[in-house]
PAVO-991312 format. One record per residue (C-alpha): residue in one letter; residue number from 0; x, y, z. Coordinates in Angstrom, 1 decimal, padded with zeros to 4 digits. Layout:
{rest: A nr: NUM east: X north: Y up: Z}
...
# end
This chain:
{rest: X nr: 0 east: 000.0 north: 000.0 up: 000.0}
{rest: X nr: 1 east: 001.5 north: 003.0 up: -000.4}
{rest: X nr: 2 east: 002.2 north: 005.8 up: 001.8}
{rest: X nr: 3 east: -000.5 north: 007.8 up: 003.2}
{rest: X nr: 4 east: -000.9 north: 011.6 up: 005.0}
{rest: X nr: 5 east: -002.2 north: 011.6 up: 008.2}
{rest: X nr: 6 east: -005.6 north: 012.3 up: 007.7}
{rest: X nr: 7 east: -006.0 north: 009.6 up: 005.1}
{rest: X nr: 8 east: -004.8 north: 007.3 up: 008.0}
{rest: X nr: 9 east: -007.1 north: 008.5 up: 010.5}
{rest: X nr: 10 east: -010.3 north: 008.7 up: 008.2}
{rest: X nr: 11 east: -009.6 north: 004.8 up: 007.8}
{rest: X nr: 12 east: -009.4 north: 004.4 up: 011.1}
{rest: X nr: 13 east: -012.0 north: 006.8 up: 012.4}
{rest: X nr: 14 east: -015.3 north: 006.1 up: 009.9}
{rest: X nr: 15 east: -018.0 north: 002.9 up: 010.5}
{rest: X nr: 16 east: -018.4 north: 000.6 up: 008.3}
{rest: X nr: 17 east: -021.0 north: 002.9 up: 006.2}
{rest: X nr: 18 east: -017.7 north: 005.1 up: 005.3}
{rest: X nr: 19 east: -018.9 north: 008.0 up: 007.7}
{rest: X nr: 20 east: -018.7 north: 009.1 up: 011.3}
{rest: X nr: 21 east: -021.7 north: 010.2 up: 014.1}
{rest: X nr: 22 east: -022.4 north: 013.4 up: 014.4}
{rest: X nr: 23 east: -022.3 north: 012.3 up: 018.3}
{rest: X nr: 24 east: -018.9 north: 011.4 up: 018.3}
{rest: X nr: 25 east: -017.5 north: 015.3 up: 018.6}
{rest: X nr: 26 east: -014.0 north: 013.9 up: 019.9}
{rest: X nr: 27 east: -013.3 north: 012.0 up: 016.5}
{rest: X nr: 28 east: -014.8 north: 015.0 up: 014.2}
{rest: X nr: 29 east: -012.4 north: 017.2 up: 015.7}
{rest: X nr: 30 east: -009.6 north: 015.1 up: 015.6}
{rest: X nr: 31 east: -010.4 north: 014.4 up: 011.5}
{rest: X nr: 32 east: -010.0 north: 018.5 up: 011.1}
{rest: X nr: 33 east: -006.9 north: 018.4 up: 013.5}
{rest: X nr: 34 east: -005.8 north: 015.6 up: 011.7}
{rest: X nr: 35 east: -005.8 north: 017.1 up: 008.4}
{rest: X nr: 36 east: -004.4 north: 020.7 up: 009.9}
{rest: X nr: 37 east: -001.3 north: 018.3 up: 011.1}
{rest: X nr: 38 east: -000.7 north: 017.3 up: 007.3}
{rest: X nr: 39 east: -000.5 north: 021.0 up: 006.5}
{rest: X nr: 40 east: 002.0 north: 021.9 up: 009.1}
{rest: X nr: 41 east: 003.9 north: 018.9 up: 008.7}
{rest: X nr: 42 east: 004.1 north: 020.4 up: 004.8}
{rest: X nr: 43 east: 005.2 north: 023.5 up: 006.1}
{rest: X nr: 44 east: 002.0 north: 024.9 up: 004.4}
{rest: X nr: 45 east: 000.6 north: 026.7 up: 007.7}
{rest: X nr: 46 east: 001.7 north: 027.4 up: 011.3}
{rest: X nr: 47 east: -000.4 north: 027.0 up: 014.7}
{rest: X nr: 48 east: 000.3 north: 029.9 up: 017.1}
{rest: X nr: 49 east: -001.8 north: 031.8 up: 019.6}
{rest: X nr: 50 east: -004.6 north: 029.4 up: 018.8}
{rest: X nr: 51 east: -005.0 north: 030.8 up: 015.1}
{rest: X nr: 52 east: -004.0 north: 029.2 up: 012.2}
{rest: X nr: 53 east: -002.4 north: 031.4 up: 009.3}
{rest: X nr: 54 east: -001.0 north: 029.9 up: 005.6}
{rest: X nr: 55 east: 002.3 north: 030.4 up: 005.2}
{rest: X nr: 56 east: 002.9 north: 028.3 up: 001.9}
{rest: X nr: 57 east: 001.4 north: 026.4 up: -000.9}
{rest: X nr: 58 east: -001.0 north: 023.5 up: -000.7}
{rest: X nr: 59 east: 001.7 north: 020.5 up: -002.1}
{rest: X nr: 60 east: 000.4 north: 018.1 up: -004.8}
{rest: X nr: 61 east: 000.3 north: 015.6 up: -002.4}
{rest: X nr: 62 east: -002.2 north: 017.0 up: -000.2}
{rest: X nr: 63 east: -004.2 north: 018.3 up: -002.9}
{rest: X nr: 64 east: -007.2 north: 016.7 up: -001.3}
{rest: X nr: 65 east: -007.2 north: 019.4 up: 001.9}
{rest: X nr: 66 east: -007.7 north: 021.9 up: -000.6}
{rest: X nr: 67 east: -011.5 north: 023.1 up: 001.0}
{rest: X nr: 68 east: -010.1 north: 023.3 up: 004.5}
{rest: X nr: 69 east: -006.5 north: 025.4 up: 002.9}
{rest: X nr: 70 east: -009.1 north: 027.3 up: 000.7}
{rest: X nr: 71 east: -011.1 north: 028.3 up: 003.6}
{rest: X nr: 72 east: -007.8 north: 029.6 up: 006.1}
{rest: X nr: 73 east: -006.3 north: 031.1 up: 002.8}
{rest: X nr: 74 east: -007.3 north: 034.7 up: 003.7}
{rest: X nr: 75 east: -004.7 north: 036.7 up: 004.0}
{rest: X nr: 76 east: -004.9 north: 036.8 up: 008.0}
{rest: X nr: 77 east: -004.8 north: 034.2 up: 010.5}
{rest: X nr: 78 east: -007.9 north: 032.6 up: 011.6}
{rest: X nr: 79 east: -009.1 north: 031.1 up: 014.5}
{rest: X nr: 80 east: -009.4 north: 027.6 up: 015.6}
{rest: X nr: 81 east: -012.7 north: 028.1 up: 017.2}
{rest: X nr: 82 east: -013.9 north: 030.0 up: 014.3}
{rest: X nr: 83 east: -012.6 north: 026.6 up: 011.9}
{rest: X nr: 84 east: -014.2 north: 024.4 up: 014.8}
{rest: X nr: 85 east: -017.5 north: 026.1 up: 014.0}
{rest: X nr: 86 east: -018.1 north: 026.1 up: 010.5}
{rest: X nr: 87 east: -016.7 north: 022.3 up: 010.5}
{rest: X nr: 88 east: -018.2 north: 020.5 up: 013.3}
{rest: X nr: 89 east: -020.4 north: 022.8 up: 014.7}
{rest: X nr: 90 east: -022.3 north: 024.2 up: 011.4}
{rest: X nr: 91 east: -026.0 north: 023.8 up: 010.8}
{rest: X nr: 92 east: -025.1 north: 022.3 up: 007.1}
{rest: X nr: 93 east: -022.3 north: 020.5 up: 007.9}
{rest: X nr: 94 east: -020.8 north: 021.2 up: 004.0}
{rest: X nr: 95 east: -017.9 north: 022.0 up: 005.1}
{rest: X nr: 96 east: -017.1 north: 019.1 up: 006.7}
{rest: X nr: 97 east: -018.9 north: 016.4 up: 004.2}
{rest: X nr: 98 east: -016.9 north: 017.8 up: 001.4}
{rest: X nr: 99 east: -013.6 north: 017.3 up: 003.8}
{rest: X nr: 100 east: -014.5 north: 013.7 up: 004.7}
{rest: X nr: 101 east: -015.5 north: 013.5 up: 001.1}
{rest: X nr: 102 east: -012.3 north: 014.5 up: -000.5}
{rest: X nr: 103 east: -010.6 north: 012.0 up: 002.1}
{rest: X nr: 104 east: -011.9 north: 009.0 up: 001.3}
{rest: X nr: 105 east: -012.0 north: 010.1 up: -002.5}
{rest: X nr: 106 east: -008.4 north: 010.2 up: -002.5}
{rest: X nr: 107 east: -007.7 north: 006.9 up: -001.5}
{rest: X nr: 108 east: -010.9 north: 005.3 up: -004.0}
{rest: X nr: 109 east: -008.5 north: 005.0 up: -007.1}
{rest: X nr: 110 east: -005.9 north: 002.4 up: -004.9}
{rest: X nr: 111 east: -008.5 north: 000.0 up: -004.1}
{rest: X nr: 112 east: -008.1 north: 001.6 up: -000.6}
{rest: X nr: 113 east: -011.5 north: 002.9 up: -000.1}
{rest: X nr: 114 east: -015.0 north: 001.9 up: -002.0}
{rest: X nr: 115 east: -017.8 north: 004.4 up: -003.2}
{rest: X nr: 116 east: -020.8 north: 003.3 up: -001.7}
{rest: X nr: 117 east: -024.3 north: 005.4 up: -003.2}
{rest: X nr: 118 east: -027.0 north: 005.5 up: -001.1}
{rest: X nr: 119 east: -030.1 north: 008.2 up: -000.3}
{rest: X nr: 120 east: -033.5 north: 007.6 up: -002.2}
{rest: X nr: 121 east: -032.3 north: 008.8 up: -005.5}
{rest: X nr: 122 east: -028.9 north: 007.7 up: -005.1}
{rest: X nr: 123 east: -027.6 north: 011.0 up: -004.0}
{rest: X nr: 124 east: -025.5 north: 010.3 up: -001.1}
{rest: X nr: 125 east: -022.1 north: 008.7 up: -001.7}
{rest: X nr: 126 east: -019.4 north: 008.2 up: 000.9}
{rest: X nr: 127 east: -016.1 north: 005.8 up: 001.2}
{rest: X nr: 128 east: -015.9 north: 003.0 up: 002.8}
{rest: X nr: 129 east: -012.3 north: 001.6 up: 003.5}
{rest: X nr: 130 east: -010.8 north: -001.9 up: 002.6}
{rest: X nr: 131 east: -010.5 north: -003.3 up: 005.7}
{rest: X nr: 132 east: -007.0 north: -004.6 up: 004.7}
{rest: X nr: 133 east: -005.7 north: -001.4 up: 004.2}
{rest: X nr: 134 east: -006.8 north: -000.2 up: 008.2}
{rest: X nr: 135 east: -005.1 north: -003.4 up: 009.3}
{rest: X nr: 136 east: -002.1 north: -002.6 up: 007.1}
{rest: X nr: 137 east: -002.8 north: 001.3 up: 009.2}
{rest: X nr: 138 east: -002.6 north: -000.1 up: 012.4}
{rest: X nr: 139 east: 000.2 north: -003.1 up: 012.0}
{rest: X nr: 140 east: 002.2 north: 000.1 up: 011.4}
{rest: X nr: 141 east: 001.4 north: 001.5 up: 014.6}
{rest: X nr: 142 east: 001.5 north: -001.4 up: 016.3}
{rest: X nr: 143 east: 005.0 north: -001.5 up: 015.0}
{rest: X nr: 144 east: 006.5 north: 001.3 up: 016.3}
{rest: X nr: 145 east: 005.0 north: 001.7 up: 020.0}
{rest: X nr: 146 east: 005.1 north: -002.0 up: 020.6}
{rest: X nr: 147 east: 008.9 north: -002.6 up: 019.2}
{rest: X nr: 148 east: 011.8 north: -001.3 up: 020.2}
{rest: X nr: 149 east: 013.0 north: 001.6 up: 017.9}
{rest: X nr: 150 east: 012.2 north: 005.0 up: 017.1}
{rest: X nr: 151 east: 008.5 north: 006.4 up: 016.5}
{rest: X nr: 152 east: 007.7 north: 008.5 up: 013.2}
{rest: X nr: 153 east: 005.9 north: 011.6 up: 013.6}
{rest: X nr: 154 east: 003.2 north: 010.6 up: 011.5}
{rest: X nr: 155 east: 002.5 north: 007.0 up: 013.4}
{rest: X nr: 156 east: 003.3 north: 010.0 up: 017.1}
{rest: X nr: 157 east: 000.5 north: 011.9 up: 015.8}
{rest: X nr: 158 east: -001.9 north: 009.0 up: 014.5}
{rest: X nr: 159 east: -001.4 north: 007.7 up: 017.8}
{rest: X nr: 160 east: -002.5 north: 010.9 up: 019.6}
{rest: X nr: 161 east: -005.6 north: 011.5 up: 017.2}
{rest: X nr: 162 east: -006.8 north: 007.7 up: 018.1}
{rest: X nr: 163 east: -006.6 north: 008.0 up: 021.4}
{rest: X nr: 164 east: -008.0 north: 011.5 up: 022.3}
{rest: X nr: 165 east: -010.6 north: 010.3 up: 020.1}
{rest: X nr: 166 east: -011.5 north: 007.1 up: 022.0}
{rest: X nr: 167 east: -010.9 north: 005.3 up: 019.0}
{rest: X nr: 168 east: -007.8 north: 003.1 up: 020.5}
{rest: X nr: 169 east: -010.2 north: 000.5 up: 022.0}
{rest: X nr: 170 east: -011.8 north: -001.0 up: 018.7}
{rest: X nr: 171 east: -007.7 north: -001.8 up: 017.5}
{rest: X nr: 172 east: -005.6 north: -002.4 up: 020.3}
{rest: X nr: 173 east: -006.2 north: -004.3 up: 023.2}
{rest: X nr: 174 east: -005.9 north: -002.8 up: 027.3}
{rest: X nr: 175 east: -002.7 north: -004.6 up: 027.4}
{rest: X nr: 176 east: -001.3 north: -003.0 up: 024.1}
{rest: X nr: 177 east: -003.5 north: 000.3 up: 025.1}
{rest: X nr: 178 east: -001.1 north: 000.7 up: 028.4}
{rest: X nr: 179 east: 002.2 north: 000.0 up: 026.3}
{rest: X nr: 180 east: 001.4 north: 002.1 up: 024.1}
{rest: X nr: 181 east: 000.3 north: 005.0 up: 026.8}
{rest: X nr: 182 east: 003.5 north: 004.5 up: 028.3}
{rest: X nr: 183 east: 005.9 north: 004.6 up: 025.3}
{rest: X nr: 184 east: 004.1 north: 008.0 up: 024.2}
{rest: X nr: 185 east: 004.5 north: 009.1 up: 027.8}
{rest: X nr: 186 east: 008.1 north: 008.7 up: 027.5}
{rest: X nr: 187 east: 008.0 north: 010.6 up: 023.8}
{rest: X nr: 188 east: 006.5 north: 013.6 up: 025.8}
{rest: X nr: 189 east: 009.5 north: 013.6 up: 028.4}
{rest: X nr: 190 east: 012.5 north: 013.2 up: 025.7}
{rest: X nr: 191 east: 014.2 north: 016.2 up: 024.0}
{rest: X nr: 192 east: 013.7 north: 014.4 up: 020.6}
{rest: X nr: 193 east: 009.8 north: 014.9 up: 021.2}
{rest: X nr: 194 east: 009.0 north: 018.3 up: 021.2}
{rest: X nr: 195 east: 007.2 north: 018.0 up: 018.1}
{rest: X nr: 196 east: 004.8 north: 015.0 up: 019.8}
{rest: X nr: 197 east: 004.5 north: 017.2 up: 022.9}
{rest: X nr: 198 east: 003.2 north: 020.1 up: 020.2}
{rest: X nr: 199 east: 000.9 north: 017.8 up: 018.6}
{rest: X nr: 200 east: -000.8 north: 016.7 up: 022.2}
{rest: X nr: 201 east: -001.1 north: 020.3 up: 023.1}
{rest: X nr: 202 east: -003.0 north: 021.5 up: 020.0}
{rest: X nr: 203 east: -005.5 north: 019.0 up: 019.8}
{rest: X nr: 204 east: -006.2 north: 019.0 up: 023.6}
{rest: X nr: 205 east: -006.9 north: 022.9 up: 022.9}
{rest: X nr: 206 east: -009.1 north: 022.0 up: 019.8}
{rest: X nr: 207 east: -010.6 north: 019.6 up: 022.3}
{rest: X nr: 208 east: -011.4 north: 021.9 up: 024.8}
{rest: X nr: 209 east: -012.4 north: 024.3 up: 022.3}
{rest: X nr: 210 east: -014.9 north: 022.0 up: 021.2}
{rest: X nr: 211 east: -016.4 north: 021.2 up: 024.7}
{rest: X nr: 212 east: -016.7 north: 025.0 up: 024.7}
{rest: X nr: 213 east: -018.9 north: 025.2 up: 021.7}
{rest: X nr: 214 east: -021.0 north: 022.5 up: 022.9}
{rest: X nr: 215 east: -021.9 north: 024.3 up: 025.6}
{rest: X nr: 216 east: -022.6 north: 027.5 up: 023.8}
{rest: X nr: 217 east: -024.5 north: 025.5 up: 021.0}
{rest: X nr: 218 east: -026.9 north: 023.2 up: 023.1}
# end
């Protein structure tokens, strides 16, 4: 299989077997936009500070499939993660996000990685369904590197952090594996060599928190 951005990882791991996830489950919603804002930083393409977001380059090839969510912090000026929280899981259309999760699973169709599957009364409702031997082929990888000896990516660090702040750890990885796991990112916090892990915890803890501050305001 080949190589996949972080988002593309976490949308396989992350959507039900209908290719889409609850409107209910606000942890993993926010944690598919923080997963994709990751890809861009990563790719050098925005920065994170103050709790805004700002672009600071171009939108690689690569990741042309986060164009909606670039298009929409391309302004000029930085903009708010609470303000991208809003119009992505807190929106009374939820466009914004559909076309993100769209674009996602899109991406990955033309591999074999992920399946259309139409649905709706006149067949107007599509959404991608991943091959369940790609998300196994996802999470041997991870397995991989926080079970075995050896250095941890910062892709596999961040995956990692997105399943587990987004309770999704339980449905791959057993208690035992869930502790070792806990424990190894524990000690990637406390080591020079992890500042970048340590950044990525923070910001999606604050886009968590965030979020449990709209819900508030919105209910």
């Amino acid at each position: 299989m080949r190589d996949l951005s972080i988002s593309q990882e976490y949308y396989l791991c992350a959507v039900n077997e209908k290719g889409s996830i609850s409107s209910f489950a606000a942890e993993k919603l926010v944690c598919l936009v923080a997963s994709a804002l990751l890809d861009m930083k990563l790719a050098d393409c925005i920065e994170i500070e103050n709790k805004r977001v700002q672009v600071i380059g171009d939108l690689p090839e690569e990741l042309s499939f986060l164009d909606s969510l670039y298009d929409f912090i391309h302004v000029g000026k930085p903009v708010k993660v609470e303000k991208i929280l809003e119009e992505y899981t807190y929106s009374m259309t939820d466009k914004r996000l559909k076309r993100l999760m769209a674009d996602l699973g899109r991406s990955m169709e033309e591999d074999g990685i992920t399946k259309e599957v139409v649905s709706g009364l006149f067949g107007g409702k599509s959404s991608y369904v991943p091959n369940q031997e790609a998300v196994e082929l996802v999470i041997d990888k991870v397995r991989a590197e926080m079970l075995e000896e050896g250095t941890v990516t910062e892709e596999v660090a961040a995956l990692i952090v997105l399943l587990d702040i987004s309770k999704s750890m339980k449905y791959y990885f057993s208690k035992y594996e869930q502790k070792k796991i806990k424990e190894k990112l524990e000690r990637l916090l406390h080591d020079p060599s992890g500042k970048m892990v340590k950044g990525m915890v923070d910001y999606i803890q604050t886009m968590m928190t965030m979020s449990a501050i709209l819900l508030t305001v919105y209910n």
